[in-house]
C-alpha positions, -999 to 999 in steps of 0.1 A, spaced: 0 0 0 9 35 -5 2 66 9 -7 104 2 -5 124 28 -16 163 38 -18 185 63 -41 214 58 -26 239 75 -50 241 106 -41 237 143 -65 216 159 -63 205 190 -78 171 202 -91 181 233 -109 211 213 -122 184 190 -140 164 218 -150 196 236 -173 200 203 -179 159 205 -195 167 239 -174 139 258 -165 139 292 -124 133 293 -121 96 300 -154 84 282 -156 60 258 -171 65 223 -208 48 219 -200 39 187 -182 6 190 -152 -15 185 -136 -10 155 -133 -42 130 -104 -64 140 -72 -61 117 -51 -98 116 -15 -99 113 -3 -105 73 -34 -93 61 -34 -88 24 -42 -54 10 -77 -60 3 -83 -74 35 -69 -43 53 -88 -22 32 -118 -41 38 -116 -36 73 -104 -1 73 -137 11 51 -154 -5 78 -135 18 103 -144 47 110 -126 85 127 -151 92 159 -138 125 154 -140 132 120 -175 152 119 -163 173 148 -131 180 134 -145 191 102 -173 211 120 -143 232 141 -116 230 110 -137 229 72 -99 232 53 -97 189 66 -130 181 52 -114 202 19 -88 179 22 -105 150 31 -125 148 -4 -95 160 -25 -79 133 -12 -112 108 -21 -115 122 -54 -77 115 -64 -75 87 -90 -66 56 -78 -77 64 -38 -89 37 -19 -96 52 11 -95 89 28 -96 95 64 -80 118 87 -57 107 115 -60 115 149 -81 149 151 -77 161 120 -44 178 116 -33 152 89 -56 137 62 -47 106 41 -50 84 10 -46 48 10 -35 37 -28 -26 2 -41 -1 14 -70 32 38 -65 22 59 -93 -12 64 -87 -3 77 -53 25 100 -70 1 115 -89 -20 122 -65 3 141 -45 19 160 -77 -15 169 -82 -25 181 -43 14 199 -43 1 224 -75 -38 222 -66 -30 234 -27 6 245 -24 -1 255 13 -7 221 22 23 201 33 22 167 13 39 136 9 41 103 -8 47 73 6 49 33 8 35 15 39 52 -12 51 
C-alpha cells in the first residue's frame, strides 16, 4: 500500500475536537469497536476492514476546521484512492493507494492544486 499524505494547515487541538464531540475526558465513544485487523493481512483485507473503520472524530473535526473536510475529499477524489480518512483529530488527512504511481500523482497533483498544504508520498510497510 501506498500513501498520500496532507496537512491542511489548521491547528487543531484534540481536546478542542472532543470539547465539540461533547465527551467527558475519560469516556468511551458509543460507537463501538472498531473491526479487527489480523496480522499478514493482504491489501484488500486491510482495506476491507479499514472502510469498515471509521474516525469518531471526523465530523467534529470538520465542524471546528472545514480546510480537513477540503482535504479530506480532495484526497477521495484523487484517482486511484482507496480510502480517505484523517488521523487523529484532524491535523493530517490521508489516502490509501494500491499502486506507487497512482499515489504520485496524487500528491503531484495536491502539491500544485494546494501549495499550502504540506504533502507527501509514501509506501507502507
Amino acid at each position: 500500500l501506498f500513501a498520500v499524505l496532507a496537512r491542511p494547515g489548521v491547528g487543531l487541538e484534540t481536546a478542542q475536537v472532543f470539547r465539540e464531540m461533547g465527551y467527558a475526558p475519560g469516556e468511551v465513544s458509543p460507537f463501538g469497536p472498531h473491526p479487527e485487523i489480523a496480522d499478514g493481512a493482504d491489501c484488500e483485507t486491510l482495506l476491507a476492514a479499514l472502510r469498515r473503520g471509521r474516525n469518531d472524530m471526523e465530523d467534529a473535526a470538520c465542524v471546528l476546521a472545514p480546510p480537513v473536510s477540503a482535504a479530506l475529499a480532495l484526497l477521495a477524489a484523487a484517482p486511484g484512492a482507496a480510502l480517505a480518512r484523517m488521523s487523529g483529530s484532524g491535523s493530517v488527512c490521508f489516502a490509501l493507494f494500491g499502486d506507487r504511481r497512482a499515489a504520485q500523482r496524487a500528491a503531484a497533483a495536491l502539491r500544485r492544486g494546494r501549495p499550502d498544504y504540506w504533502v507527501r508520498a509514501s509506501a507502507l510497510r
